[in-house]
Z-matrix of the N, CA and C atoms (Angstrom, degrees):
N
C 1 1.454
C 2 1.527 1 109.19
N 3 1.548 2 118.08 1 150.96
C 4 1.010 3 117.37 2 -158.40
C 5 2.019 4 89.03 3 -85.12
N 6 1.696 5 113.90 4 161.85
C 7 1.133 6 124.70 5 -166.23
C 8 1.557 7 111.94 6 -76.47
N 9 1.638 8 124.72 7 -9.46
C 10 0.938 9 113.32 8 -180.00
C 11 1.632 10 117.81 9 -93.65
N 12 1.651 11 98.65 10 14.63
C 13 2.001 12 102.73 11 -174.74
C 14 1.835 13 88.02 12 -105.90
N 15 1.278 14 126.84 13 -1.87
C 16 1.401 15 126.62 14 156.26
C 17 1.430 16 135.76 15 -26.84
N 18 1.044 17 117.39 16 69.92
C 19 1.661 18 99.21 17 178.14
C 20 1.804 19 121.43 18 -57.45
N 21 1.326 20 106.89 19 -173.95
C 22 1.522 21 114.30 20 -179.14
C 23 1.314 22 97.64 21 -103.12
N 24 1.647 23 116.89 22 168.98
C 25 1.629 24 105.52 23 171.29
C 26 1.252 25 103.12 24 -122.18
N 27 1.367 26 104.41 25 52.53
C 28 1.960 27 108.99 26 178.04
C 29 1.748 28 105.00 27 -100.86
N 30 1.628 29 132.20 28 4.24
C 31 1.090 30 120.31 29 176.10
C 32 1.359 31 110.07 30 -123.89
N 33 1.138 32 122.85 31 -168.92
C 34 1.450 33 102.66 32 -155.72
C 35 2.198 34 83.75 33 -125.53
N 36 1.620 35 120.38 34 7.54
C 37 0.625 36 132.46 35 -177.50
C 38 1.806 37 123.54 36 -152.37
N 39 1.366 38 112.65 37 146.56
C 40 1.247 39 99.22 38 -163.69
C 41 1.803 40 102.44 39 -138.14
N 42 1.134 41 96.02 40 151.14
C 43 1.477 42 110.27 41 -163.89
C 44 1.324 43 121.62 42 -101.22
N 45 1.527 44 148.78 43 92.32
C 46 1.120 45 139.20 44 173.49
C 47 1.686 46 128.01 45 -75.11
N 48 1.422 47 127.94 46 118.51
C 49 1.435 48 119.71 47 -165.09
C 50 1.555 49 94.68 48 -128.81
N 51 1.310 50 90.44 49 128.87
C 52 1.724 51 116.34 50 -178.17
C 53 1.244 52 101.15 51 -108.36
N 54 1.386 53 119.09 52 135.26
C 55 1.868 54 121.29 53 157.96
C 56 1.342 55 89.45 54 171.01
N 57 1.381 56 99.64 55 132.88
C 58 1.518 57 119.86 56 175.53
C 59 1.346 58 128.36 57 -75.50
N 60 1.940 59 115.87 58 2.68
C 61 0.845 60 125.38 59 164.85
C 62 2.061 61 115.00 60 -91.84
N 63 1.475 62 102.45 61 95.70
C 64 1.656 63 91.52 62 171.76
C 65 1.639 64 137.62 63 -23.11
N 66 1.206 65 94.44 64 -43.26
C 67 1.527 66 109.55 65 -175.04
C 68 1.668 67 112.41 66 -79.58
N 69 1.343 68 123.22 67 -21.13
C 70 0.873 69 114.07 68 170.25
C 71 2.221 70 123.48 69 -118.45
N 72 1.572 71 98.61 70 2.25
C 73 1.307 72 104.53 71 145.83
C 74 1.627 73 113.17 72 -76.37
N 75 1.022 74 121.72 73 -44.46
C 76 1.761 75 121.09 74 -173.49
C 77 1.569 76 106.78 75 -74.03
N 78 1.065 77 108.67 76 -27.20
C 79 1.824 78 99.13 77 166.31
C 80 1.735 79 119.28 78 -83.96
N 81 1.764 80 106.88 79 -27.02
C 82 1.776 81 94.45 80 173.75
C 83 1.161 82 103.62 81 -74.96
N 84 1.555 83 136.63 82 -21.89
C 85 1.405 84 121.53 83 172.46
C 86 1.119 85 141.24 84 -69.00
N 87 1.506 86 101.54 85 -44.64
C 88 1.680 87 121.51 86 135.94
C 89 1.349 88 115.08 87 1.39
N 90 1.765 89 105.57 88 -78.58
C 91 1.394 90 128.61 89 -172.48
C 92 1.295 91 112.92 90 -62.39
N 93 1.309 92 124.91 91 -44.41
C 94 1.130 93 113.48 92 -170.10
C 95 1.454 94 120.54 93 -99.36
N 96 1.437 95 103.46 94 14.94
C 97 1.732 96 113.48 95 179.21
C 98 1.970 97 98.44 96 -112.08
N 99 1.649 98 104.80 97 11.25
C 100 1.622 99 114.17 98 -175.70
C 101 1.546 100 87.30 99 -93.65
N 102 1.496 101 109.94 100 -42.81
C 103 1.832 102 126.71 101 -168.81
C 104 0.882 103 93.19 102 -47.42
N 105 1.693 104 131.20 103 -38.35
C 106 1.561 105 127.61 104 -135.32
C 107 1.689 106 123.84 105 67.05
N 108 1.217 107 114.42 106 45.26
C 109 1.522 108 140.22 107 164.76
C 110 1.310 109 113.12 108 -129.60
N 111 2.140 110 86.55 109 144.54
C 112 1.459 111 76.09 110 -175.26
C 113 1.319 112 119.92 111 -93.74
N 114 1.375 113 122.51 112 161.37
C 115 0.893 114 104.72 113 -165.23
C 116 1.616 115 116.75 114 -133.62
N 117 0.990 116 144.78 115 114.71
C 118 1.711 117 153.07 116 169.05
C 119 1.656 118 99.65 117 -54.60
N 120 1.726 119 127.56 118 158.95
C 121 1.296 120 137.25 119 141.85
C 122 1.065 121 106.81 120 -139.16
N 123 1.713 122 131.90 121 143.15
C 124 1.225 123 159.77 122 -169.28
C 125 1.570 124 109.84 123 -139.57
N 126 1.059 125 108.14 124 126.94
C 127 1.355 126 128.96 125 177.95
C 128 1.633 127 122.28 126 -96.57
N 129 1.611 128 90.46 127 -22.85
C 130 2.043 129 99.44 128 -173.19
C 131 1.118 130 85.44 129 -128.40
N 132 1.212 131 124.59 130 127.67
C 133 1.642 132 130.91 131 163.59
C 134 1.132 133 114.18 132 -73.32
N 135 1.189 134 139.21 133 -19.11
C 136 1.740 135 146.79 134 132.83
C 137 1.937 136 114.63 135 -8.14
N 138 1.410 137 88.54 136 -56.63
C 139 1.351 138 105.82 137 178.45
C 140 1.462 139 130.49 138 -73.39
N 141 1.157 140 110.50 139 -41.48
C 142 1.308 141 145.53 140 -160.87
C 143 1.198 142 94.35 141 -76.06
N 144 1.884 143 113.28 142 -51.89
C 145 1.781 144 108.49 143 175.03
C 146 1.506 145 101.29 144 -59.55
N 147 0.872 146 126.72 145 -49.85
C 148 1.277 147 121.22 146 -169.11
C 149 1.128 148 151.11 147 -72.37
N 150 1.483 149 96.78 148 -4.69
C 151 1.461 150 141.28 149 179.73
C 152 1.913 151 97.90 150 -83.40
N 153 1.248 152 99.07 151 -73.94
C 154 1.756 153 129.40 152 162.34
C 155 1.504 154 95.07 153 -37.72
N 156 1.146 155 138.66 154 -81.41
C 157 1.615 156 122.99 155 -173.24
C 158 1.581 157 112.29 156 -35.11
N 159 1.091 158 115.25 157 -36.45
C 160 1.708 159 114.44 158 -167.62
C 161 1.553 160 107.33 159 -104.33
N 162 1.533 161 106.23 160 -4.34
C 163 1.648 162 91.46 161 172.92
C 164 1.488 163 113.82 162 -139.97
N 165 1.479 164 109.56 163 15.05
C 166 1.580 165 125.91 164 176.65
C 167 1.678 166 120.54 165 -30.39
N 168 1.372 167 115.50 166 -48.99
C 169 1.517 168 102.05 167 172.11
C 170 1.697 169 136.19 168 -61.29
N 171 1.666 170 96.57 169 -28.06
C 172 1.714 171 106.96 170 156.28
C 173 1.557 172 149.59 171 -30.78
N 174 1.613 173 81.26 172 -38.13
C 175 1.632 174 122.35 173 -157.72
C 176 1.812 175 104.96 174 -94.87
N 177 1.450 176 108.83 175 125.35
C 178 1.227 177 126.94 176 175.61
C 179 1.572 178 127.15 177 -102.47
N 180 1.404 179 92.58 178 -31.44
C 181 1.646 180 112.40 179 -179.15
C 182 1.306 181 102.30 180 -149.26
N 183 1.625 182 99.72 181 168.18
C 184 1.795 183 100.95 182 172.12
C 185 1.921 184 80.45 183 -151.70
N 186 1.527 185 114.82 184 131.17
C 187 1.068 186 119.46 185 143.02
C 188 1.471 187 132.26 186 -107.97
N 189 1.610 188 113.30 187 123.52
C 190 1.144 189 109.84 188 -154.51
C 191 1.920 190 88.23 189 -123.54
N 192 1.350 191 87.43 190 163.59
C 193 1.920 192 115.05 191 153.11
C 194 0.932 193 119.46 192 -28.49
N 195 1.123 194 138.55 193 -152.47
C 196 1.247 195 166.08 194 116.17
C 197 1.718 196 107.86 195 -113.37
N 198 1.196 197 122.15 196 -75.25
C 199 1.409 198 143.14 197 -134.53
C 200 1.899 199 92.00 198 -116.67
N 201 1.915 200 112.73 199 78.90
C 202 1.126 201 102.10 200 168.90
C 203 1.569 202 89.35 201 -138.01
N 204 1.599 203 98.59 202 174.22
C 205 1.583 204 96.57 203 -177.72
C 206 1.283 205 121.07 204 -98.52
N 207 1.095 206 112.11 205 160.52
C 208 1.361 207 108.07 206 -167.78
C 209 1.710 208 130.98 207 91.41
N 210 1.395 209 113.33 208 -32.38
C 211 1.546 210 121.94 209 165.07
C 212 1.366 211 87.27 210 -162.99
N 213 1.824 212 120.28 211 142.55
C 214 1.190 213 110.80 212 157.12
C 215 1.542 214 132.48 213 -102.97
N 216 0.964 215 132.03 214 -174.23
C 217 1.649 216 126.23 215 -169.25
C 218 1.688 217 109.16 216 -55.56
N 219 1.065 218 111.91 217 -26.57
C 220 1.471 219 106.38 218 -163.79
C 221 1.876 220 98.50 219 -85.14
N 222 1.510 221 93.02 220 -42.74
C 223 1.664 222 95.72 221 -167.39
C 224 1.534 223 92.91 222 -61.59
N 225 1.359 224 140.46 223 -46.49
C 226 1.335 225 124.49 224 -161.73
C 227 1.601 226 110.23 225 -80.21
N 228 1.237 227 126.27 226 -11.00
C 229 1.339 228 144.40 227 -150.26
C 230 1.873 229 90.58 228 -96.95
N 231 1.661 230 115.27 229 -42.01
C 232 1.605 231 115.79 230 173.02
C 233 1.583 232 119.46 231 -66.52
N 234 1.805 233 96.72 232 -46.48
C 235 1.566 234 105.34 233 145.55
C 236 1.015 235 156.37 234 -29.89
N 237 1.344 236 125.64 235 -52.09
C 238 1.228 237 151.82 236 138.01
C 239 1.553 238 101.84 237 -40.67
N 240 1.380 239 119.57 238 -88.67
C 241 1.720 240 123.65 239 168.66
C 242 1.766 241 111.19 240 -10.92
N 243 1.441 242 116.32 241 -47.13
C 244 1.592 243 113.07 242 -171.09
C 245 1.448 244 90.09 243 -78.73
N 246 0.542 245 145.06 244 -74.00
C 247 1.894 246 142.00 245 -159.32
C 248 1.824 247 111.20 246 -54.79
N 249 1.296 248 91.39 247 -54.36
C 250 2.234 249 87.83 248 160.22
C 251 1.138 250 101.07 249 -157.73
N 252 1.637 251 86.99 250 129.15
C 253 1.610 252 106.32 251 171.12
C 254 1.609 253 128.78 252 -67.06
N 255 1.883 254 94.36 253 -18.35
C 256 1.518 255 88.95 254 -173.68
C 257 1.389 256 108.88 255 -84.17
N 258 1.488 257 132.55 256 -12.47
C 259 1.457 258 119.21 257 -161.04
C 260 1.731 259 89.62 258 -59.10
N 261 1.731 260 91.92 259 170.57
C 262 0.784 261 108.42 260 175.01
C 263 1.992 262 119.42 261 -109.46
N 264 1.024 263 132.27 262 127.42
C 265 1.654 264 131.03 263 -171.26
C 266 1.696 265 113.42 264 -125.63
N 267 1.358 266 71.68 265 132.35
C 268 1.766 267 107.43 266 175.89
C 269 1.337 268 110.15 267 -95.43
N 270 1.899 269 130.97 268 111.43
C 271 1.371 270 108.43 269 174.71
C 272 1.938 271 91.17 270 -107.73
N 273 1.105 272 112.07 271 123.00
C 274 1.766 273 114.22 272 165.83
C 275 1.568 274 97.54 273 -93.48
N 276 1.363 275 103.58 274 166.27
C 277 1.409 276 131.27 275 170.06
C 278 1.193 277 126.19 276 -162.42
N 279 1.154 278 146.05 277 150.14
C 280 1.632 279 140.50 278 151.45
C 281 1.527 280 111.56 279 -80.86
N 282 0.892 281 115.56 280 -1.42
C 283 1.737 282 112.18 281 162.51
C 284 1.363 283 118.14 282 -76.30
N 285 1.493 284 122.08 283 169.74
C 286 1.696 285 121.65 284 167.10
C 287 1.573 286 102.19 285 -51.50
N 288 1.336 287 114.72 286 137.32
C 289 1.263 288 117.36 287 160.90
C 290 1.517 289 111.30 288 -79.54
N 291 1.615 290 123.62 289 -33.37
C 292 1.342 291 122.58 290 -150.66
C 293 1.465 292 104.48 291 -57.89
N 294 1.735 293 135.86 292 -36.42
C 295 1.195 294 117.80 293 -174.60
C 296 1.318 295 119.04 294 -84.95
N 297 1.673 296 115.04 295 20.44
C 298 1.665 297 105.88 296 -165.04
C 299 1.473 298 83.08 297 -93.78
N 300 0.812 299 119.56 298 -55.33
C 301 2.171 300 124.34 299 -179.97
C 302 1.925 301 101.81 300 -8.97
N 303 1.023 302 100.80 301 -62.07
C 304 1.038 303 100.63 302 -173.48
C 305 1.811 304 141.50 303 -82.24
N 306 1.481 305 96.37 304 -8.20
C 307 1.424 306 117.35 305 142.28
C 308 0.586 307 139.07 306 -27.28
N 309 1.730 308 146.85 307 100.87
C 310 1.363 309 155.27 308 163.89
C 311 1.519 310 107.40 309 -20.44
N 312 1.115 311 106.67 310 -69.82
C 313 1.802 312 129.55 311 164.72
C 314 1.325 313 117.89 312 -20.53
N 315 1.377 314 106.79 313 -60.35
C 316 1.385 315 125.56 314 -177.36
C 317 1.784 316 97.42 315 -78.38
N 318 0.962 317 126.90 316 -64.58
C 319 1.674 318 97.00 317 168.39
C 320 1.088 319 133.17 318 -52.44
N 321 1.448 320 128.87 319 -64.77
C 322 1.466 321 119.82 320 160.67
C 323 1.355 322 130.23 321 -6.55
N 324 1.794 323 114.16 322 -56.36
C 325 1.618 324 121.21 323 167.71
C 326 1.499 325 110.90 324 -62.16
N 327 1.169 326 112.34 325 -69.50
C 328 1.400 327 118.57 326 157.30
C 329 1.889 328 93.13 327 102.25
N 330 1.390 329 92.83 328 74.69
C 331 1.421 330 118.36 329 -141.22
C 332 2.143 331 90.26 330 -89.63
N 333 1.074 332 117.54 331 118.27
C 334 1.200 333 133.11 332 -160.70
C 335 1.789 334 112.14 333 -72.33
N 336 1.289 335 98.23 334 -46.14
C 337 1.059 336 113.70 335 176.24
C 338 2.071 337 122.01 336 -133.42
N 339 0.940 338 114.57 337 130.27
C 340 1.605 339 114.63 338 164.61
C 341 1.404 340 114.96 339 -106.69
N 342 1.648 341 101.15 340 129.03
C 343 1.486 342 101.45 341 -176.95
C 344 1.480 343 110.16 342 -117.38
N 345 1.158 344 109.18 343 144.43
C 346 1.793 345 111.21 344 -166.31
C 347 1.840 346 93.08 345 -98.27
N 348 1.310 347 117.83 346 123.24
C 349 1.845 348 114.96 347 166.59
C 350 1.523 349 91.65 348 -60.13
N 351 1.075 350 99.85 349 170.02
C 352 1.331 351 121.41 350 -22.82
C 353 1.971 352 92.57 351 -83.59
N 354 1.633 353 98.09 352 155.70
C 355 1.260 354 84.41 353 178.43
C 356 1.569 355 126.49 354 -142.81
N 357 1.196 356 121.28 355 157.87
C 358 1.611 357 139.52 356 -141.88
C 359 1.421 358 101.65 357 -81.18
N 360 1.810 359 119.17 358 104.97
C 361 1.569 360 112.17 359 -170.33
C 362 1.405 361 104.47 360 -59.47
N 363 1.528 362 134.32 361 -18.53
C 364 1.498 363 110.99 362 160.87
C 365 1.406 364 136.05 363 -84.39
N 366 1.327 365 95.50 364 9.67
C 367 1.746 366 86.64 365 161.58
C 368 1.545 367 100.43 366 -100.44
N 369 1.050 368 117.70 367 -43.03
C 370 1.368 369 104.23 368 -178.10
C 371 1.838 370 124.02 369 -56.50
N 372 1.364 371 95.41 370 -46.03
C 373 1.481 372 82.06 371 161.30
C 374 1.398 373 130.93 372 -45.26
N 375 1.644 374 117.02 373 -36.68
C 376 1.166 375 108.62 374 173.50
C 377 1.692 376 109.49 375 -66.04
N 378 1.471 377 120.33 376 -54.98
C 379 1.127 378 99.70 377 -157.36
C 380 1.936 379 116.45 378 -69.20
N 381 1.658 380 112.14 379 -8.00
C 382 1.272 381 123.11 380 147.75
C 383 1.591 382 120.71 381 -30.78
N 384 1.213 383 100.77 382 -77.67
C 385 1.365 384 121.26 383 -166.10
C 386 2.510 385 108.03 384 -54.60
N 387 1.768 386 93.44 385 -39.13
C 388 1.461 387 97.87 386 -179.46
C 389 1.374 388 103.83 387 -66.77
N 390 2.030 389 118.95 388 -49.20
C 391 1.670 390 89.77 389 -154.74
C 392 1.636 391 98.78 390 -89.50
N 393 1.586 392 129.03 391 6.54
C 394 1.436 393 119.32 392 -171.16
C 395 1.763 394 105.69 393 -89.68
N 396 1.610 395 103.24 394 -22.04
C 397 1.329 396 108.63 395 -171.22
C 398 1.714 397 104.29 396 -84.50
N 399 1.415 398 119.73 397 -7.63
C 400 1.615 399 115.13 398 171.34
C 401 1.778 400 112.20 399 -79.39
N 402 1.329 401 107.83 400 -2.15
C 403 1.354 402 106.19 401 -141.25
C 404 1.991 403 72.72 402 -98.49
């Protein structure tokens, strides 16, 4: 893997962020390397699995997309799920969340958190900080 999907080993947890928009994978990493986590960004969820196959025990969370091309948040999010069950997953979107609940898909992943865009790095920090601190 190329050296810039490197995390640091100063947290005791590490963060994977998927979204096919650059500008806004390079700012949740941003954010969450401000937290003091480390943090990965992925732009192709192609990659990201594949990245995740070879470094899966590292990994505490993954915040992903929903709506990218090529795989969407949920399909990589079940993916992710087969390789470790314990991470923990974030699916955001700017779409309605209300009909994903009820998604086959969305159970199967068994999707931890839903995040509505656009969204407020202090709530998320909080809800960061609740499901990483059960773990």
């Amino acid at each position: 893997m190329s050296s810039n999907h490197e995390p640091s080993i100063s947290s005791p947890h590490s963060v994977m962020v998927v979204d096919d928009e650059i500008e806004l994978a390079t700012l949740f990493k941003s954010f969450l390397q401000n937290e003091g986590y480390d943090a990965v960004s992925f732009t192709d969820p192609h990659v990201a699995l594949e990245y995740f196959k070879e470094t899966s025990p590292r990994h505490s969370l993954m915040i992903t997309d929903m709506r990218m091309p090529g795989m969407c948040g949920l399909e990589l999010a079940k993916k992710i799920r087969e390789i470790n069950d314990k991470i923990k997953i974030f699916l955001m979107t700017a779409f309605d969340i209300s009909d994903l609940e009820d998604n086959s898909d969305f159970k199967v992943a068994c999707i931890d958190r839903l995040l509505q865009k656009p969204i407020r790095f202090s709530e998320l920090r909080g809800m960061i900080n609740t499901v990483l601190e059960k773990n």
